[in-house]
N, C-alpha and C positions, 0 to 999 in steps of 0.2 A: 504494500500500500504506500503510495506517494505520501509524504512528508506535507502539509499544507503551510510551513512556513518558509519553503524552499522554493523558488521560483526556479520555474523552468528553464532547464539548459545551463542554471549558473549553478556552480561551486558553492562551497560556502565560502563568506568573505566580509570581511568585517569593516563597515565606515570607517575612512579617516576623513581628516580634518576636509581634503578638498569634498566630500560628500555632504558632508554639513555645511559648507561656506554656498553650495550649488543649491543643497536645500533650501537654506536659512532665503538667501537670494529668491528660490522659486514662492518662496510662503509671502516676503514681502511685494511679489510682484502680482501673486495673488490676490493680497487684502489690498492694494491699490485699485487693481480692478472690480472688485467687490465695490468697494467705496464708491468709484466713478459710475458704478452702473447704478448704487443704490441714488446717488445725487439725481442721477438724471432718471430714475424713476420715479423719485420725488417729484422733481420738476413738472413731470407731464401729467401725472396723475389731479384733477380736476381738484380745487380747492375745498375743503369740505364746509360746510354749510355751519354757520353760524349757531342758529336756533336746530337742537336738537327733535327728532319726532316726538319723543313723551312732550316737550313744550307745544310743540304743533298742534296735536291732538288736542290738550288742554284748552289752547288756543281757540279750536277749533269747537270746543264743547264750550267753552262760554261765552262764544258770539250765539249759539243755538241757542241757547238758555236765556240770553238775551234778547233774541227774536222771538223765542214762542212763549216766554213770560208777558210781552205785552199783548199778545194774541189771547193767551188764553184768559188774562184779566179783560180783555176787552169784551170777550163772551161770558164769562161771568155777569157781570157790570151791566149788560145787552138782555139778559136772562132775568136779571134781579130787576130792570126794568119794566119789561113785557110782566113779569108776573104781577110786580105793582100797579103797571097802571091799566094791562091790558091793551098794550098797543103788539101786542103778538101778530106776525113778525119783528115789526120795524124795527125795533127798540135793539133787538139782536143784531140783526144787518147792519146796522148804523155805528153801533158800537162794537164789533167786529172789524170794520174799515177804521175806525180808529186806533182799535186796538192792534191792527196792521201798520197802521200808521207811527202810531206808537214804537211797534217793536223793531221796525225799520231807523227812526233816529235813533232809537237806542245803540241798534248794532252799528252803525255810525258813531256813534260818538264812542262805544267799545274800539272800536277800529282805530280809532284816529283821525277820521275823518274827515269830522263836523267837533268845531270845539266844542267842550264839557258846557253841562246848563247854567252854570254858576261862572263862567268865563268871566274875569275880571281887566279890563282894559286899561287901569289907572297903573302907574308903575312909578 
């Protein structure tokens, strides 16, 4: 059975110094290359994004909750009308389109859009 630390066709024979000097040479010519490739992978590779996805998401769930908070107060509001005065429909519809209306500046003013309600102009 072959020996697996003997390479094929050679002897045994034991490193000197100029085998390490050719080494040492080959390892720093490698991690140079390593380096340059890693730099320029860097490079190309697309910048990554600021705001991470769990922020997005977040983000994302409280402009909704900002839009269907005024919609859904708006049909409350529209409901509790119609039952007091009896103006069923209207009173619904009416105050639905506000409550639309509503939930629309709000996600606007969440956004950044449209300045805060309290905007103060004096500085």
């Amino acid at each position: 059975m072959a020996d697996p630390h003997k390479r094929s066709g050679e002897d045994e024979r034991k490193p000197d110094g100029a085998d390490d000097a050719d080494l040492s040479a080959r390892l720093k010519s490698l991690d140079a290359r390593i380096n340059k490739a890693s730099v320029q992978r860097a490079e190309s590779e697309p910048r990554a994004h600021s705001k991470t996805d769990s922020n997005a998401i977040g983000q994302a769930f409280r402009y909704s909750a900002e839009f269907v908070s005024g919609v859904v107060a708006g049909g409350i509001v529209g409901w509790l009308v119609d039952h007091l005065f009896g103006s069923s429909p209207w009173g619904l519809i009416i105050c639905l389109l506000l409550g639309f209306c509503a939930g629309m500046l709000n996600l606007l003013r969440a956004s950044g859009a449209v300045k805060p309600a309290r905007y103060d102009d004096k500085k």
